[in-house]
N, C-alpha and C positions, 0 to 999 in steps of 0.2 A: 548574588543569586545565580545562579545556573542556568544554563538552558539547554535544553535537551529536542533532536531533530528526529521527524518521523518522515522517513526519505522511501523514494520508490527509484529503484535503478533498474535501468534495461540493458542484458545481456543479451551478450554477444548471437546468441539461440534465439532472440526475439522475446525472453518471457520478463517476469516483471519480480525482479525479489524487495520485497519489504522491510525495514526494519530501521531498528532507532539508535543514538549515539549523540555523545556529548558536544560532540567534536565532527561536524561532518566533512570539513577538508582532511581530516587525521583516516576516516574511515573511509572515504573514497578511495584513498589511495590507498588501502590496506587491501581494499576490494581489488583495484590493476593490477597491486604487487602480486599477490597468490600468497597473502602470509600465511594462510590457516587450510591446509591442504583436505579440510573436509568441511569446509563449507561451501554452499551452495553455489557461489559464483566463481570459485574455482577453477573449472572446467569452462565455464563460461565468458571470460576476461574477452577484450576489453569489456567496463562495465559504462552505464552513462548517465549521470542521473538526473532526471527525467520529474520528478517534484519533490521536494521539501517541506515542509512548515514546522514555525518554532514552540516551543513551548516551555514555559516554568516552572510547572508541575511535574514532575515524572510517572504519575499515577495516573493522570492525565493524558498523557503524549502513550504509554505502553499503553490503555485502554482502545488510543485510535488507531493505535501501530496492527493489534490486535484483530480492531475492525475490519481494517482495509486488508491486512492478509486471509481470512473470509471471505473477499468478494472475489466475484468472476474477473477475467481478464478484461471483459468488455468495460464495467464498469469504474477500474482502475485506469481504465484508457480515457475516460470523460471524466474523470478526477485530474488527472496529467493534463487533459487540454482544457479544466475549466470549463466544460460546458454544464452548467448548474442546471438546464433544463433537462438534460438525458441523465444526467445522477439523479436527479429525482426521478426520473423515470424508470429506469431503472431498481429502485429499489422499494417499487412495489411488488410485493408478494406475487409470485406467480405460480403459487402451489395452487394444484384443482381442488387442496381442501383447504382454502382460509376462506376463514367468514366472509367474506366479500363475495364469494361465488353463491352464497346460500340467502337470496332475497327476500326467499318465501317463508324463510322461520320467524315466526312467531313469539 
C-alpha cells in the first residue's frame, strides 16, 4: 500500500507552500534543487519543511492538502507548532454574516 504526504514548507520569503507527494525526501529535494522552473518555490529556495503527515488514502490526503491551502498564514502557523487550542480557534467563522452573529432570529 502506499502512502502519500501532505507537507507544508517555508520558503526562503517566509511564506508557506503546500502540497502532496509519494515520496517526501524525493520532493524536498526537488523543491532545493530548482527542478521545475515555474513552480512556486523556485524563486524561493532554500525551502524547509516545517509539517508533514501521512496518509493511505489519496482522496483523503488531496482533500486536506486542499484544506490547508485555504487557510490564512496564521492558522497554518498553529498547525506547524501544534497548538490544537488556536486551530480550533481559529476556525471559527469570523464573517459578520454567519448564523452565530444573528441570536435574535427566531
Amino acid at each position: 500500500m502506499k502512502t502519500f504526504y501532505v507537507y507544508i514548507l517555508k520558503c526562503k520569503d517566509d511564506s508557506f507552500y503546500t502540497g502532496i507527494t509519494n515520496d517526501i525526501e524525493r520532493r524536498l529535494k526537488e523543491h532545493n534543487e530548482g527542478t521545475s522552473p515555474n513552480s512556486y518555490t523556485y524563486n524561493r529556495r532554500p525551502v524547509r519543511l516545517m509539517f508533514f503527515e501521512t496518509f493511505l488514502d489519496f482522496q483523503v490526503a488531496e482533500r486536506w492538502e486542499k484544506q490547508i491551502k485555504g487557510w490564512s498564514r496564521k492558522k497554518k502557523q498553529v498547525l506547524i507548532d501544534k497548538n490544537w487550542e488556536k486551530l480550533k480557534e481559529y476556525s471559527v467563522c469570523q464573517n459578520g454574516t454567519h448564523f452565530s452573529n444573528f441570536n435574535d432570529i427566531k
